[in-house]
C-alpha positions in Angstrom: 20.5 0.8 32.6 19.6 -2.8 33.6 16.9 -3.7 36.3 19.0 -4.9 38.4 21.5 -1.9 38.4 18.7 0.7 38.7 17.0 -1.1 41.8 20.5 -1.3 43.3 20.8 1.8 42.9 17.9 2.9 44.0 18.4 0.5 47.7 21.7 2.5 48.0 20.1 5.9 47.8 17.5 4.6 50.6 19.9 3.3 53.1 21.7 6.8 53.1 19.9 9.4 55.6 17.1 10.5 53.7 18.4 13.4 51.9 16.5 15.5 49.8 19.2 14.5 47.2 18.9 11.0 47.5 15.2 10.9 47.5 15.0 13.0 43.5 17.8 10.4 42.5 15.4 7.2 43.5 12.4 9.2 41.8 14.2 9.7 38.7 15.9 6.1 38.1 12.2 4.8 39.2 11.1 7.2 36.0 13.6 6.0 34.3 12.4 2.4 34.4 9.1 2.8 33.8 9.4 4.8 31.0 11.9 1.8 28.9 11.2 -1.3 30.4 9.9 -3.2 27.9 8.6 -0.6 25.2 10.7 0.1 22.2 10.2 2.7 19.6 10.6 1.4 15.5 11.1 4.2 12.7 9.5 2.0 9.5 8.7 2.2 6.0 6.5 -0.4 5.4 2.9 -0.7 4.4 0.5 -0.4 7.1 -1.6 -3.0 6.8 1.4 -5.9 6.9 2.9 -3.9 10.1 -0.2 -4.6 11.7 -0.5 -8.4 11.1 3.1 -8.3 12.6 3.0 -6.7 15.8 0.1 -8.8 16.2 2.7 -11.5 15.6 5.2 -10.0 17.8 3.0 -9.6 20.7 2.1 -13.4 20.8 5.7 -14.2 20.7 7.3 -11.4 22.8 4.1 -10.4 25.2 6.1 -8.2 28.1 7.6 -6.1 24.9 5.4 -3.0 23.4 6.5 -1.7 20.1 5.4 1.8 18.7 5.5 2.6 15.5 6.1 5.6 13.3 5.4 5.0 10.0 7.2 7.2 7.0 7.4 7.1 3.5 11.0 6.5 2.2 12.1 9.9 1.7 10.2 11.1 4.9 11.7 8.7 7.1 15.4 9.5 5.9 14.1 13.2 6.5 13.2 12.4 9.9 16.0 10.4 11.0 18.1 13.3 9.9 15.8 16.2 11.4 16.5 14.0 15.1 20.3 12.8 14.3 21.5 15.0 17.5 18.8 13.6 20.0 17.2 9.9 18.2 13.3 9.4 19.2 13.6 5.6 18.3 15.7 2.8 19.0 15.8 0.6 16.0 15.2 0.9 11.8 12.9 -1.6 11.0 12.3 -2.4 7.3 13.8 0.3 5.7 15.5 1.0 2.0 19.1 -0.2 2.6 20.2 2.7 0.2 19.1 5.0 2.6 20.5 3.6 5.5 23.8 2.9 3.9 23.9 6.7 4.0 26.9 7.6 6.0 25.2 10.3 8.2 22.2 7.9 9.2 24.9 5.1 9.1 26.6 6.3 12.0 23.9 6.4 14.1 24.0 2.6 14.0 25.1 0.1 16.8 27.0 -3.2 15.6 24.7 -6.1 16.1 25.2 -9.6 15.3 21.6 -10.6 14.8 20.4 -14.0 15.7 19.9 -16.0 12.6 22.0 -13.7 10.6 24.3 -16.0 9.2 21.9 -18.0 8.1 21.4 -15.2 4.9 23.3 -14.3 2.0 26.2 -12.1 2.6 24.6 -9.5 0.0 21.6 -9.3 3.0 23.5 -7.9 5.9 26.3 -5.5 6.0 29.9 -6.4 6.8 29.8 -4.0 9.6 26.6 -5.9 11.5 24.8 -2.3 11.5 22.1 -3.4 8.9 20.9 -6.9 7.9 17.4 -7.5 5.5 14.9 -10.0 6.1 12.4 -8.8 2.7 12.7 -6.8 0.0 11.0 -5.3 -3.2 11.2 -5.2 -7.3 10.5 -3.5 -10.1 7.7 -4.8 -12.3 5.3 -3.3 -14.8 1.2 -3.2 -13.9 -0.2 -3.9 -17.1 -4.0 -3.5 -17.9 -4.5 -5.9 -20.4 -8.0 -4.3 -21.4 -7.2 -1.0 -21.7 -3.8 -2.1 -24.1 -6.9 -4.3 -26.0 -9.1 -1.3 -26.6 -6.0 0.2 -27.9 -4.6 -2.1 -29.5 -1.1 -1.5 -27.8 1.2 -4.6 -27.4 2.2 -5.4 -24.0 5.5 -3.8 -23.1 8.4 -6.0 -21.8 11.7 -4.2 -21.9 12.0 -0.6 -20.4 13.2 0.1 -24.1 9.9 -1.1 -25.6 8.3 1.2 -22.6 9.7 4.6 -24.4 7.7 3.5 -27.7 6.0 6.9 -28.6 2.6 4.6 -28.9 2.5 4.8 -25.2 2.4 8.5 -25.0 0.3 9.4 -21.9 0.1 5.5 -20.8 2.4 5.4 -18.2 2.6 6.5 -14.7 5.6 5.8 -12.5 6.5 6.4 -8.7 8.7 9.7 -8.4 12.2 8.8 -7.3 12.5 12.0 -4.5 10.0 10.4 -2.7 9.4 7.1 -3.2 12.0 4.3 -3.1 10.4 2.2 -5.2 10.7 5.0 -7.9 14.8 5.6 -6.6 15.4 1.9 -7.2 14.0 2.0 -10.5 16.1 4.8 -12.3 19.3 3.7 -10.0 18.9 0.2 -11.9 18.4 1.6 -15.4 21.6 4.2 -14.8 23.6 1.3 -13.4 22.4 -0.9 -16.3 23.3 1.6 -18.7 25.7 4.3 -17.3 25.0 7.5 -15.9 24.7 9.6 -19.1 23.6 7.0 -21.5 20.8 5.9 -18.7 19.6 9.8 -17.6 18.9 10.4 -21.7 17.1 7.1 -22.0 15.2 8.6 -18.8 14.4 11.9 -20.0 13.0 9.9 -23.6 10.8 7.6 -21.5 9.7 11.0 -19.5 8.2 11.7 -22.9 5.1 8.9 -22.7 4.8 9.8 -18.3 1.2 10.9 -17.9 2.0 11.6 -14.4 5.2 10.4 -11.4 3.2 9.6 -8.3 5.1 10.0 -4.8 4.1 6.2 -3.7 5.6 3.4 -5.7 2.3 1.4 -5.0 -0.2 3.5 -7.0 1.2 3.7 -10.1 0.4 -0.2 -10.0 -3.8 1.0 -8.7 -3.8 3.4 -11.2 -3.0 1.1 -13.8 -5.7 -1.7 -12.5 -8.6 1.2 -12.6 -7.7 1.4 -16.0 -7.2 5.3 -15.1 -3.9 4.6 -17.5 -3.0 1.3 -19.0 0.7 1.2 -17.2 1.8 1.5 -13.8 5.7 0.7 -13.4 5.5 0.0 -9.7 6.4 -3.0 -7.3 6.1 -7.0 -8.0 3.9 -7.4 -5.1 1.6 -4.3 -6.4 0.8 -6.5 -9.8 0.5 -9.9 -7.8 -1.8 -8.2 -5.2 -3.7 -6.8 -8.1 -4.0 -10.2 -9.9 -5.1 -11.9 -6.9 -7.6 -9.5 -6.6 -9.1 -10.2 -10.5 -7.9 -6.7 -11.8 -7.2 -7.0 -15.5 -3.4 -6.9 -14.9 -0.5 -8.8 -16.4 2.6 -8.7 -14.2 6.1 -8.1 -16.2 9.6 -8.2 -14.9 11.2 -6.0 -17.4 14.3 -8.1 -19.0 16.5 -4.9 -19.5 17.0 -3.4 -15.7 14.6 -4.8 -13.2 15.6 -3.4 -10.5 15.1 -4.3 -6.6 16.2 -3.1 -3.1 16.5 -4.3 0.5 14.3 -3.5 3.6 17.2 -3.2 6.0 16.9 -3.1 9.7 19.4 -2.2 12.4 20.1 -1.0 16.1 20.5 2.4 17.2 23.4 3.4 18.8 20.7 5.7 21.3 18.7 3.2 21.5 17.0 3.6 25.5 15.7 0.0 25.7 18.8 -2.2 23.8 17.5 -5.0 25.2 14.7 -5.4 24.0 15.4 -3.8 20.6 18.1 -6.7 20.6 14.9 -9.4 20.8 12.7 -7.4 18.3 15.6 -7.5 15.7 15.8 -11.2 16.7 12.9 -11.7 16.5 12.1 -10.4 12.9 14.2 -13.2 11.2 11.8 -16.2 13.3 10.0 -18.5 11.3 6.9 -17.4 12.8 7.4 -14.0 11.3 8.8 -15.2 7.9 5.5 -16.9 6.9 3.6 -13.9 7.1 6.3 -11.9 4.7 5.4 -13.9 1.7 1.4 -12.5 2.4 3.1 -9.1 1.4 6.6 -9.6 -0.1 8.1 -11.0 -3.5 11.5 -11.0 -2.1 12.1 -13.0 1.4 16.2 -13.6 2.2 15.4 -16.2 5.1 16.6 -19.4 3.5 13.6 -22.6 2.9 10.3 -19.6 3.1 8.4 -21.0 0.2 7.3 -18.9 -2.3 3.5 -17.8 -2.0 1.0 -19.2 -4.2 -0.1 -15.5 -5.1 3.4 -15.1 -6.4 3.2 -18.3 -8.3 -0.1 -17.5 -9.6 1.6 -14.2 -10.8 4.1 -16.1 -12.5 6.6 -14.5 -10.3 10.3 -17.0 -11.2 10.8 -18.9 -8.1 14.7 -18.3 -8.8 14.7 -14.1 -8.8 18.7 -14.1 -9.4 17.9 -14.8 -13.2 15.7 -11.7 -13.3 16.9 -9.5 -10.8 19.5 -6.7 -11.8 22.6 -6.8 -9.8 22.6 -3.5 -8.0 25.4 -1.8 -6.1 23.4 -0.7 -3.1 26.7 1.4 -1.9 26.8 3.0 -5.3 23.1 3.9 -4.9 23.7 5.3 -1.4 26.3 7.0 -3.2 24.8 8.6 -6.1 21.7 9.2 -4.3 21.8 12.9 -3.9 23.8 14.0 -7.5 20.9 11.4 -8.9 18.5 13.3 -7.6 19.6 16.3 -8.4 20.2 15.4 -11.9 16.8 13.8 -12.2 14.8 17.2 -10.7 16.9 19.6 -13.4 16.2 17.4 -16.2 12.6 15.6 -15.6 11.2 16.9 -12.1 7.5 17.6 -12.2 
């Protein structure tokens, strides 16, 4: 309900004879009010520490609005969203996997929006419906400990295919795809790459040299740069983070299947404060937010952000279509569950 309308109404119920009626229905509006105006409520899955550098972002630039956050895990969020479908807590998606939101229960709980500074990105980074659009994203790389592949004397891997070698029995660690989207996005690009039965065998070989599948896709990249195991697959920015911070790690885009996804945002249809959940979706494709993604993203869809010089020092191609696999995001919404379900009866652990 607008200011305006709620003070209106709240005039209207004073100028009647003060009824006991009239007096609960001022109280309530009044409530009402205070308890949206201005505050919004964002259901995430990013990292922590880049949320915090941009609400502190957001408050310079939108002051009178307070954003809350609830930060989930990929899975967990979806789980949550669910769990609340009949009665939302939040008002918009911020930064989520787009194959989870494409999800037709969670997609309905959507409200059309026609973001400002939308058409300014690739059609592939906002949905034809105006329920989603993605300002970042992430990709698959390898983590790579150089050291530990010297001390045993291993070649650096650069395919997935070269990654199922029996010599790296016990060397690998990789994000598990239940609960980690990181981990979803990397077996969704291999069975895309290579077909759904071809692709689940070539899983169930590589399972063979998996020391262990971690539930974040970030830590199979620190596991790697302790030298706890000498290969993490995880994310791009994982391996660049960990080079900038002089770990012993060489980042690889593998050439056969690298796949990547989209952190999708949108507004929801129960959304108590649309208003201002309007602004704060505006307000994430501003160039004063899109310099601070590259700090924490290899993949930023606002056109003319420059690439960071952490992702250059990386060696991270400033063109990412020549690398990237070209993934069906509707197909991974799709498949999610059978995939899932196919990937607990045959590798689960």
């Amino acid at each position: 309900m607008r200011a305006h309308s709620i003070l209106s109404s709240i005039r209207s119920a004073f100028r009647k004879p003060a009824r006991l009626h009239s007096l609960a229905l001022a109280a309530s509006l009044m409530a009402a009010a205070a308890a949206h105006a201005g505050t919004i409520v964002a259901y995430t899955a990013l990292e922590e520490d880049e949320i915090k550098d941009y609400l502190a972002a957001a408050k310079k630039d939108m002051p009178d609005v307070e954003v809350k956050v609830l930060r989930l895990s990929t899975g967990d969020l979806g789980a949550r969203i669910l769990a609340e479908a009949g009665n939302p807590q939040h008002d918009v998606i911020w930064g989520w996997a787009v194959t989870n939101l494409l999800d037709p229960r969670i997609n309905q709980l959507l409200e059309p929006y026609e973001v400002k500074g939308g058409s300014k990105l690739g059609i592939k980074y906002r949905g034809a419906d105006m329920k989603w659009f993605a300002a970042t994203g992430y990709m698959a790389a390898f983590c790579v400990n150089t050291e530990v592949l010297k001390a045993k004397n291993l070649p650096v891997p650069t395919t997935w295919k070269e990654l199922a070698n029996p010599i790296y029995k016990g060397e690998v660690v990789m994000p598990n795809p239940v609960s980690s989207g990181t981990g979803y996005l990397q077996i969704a690009a291999l069975l895309q790459s290579q077909g759904t039965d071809a692709g689940m065998a070539f899983l169930k070989t590589l399972d063979g040299n998996v020391a262990q599948y971690i539930k974040s896709g970030s830590r199979p990249c620190k596991a790697a740069r302790s030298g706890e195991f000498a290969i993490g697959t995880s994310l791009a920015f994982a391996a660049m983070q960990s080079i900038e911070e002089g770990f012993p790690i060489k980042m690889i885009i593998p050439s056969d299947g690298a796949g990547y996804e989209l952190e999708a945002s949108g507004l929801m249809k129960s959304s108590k404060n649309p208003t201002d959940a309007k602004r704060f979706l505006d307000w994430t494709l501003s160039p004063s937010v899109a310099t601070i993604y590259t700090k924490y993203k290899e993949i930023v869809t606002i056109p003319g952000v420059p690439q960071s010089k952490t992702a250059q020092a990386a060696g991270l191609p400033a063109d990412l279509s020549k690398v990237l696999y070209p993934m069906d995001f509707y197909k991974s919404a799709k498949d999610r569950d059978a995939t899932l379900a196919a990937w607990q009866k045959n590798i689960g652990r």
